[in-house]
C-alpha positions in Angstrom: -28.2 -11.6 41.6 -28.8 -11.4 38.0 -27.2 -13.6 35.2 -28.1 -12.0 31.9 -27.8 -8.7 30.0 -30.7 -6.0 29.9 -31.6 -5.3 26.6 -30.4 -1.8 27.3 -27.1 -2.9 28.0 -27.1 -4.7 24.7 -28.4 -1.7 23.1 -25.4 0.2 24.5 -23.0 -2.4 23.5 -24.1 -2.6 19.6 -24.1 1.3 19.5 -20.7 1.9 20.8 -19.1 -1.0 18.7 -21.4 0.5 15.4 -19.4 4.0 16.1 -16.2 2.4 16.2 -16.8 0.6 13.4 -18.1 3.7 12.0 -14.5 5.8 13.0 -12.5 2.9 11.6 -13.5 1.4 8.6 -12.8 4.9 6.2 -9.4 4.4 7.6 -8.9 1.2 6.2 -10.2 1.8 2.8 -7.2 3.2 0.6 -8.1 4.9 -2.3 -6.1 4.2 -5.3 -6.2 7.3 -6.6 -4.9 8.8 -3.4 -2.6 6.1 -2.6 -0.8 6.0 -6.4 -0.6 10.0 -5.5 0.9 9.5 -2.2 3.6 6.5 -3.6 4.6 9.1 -5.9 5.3 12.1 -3.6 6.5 10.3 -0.6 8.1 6.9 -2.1 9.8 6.1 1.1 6.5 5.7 2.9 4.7 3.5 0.6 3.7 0.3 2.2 2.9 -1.4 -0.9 2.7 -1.8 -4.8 -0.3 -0.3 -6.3 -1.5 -2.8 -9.4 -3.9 -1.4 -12.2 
């Protein structure tokens, strides 16, 4: 029985968590542009102060 990763299964591994990381990270990034524009339109879904 075998006791250590393949390098193809390590391979996989980095690729899936690269496009996760790749689906997930624009997400996170607010632009303040966007988000000053969004404050303003929808104030009662602002989740916080924007600061110049």
């Amino acid at each position: 029985m075998k006791k250590a990763f393949t390098m193809l299964e390590l391979v996989f591994v980095i690729v899936v968590i690269g496009i996760l990381a790749a689906l997930i990270l624009p997400r996170t990034k607010t632009n303040p542009v966007q988000a000053a524009a969004q404050s303003i339109c929808f104030p009662k879904y602002a989740t916080r102060s924007i600061s110049p």
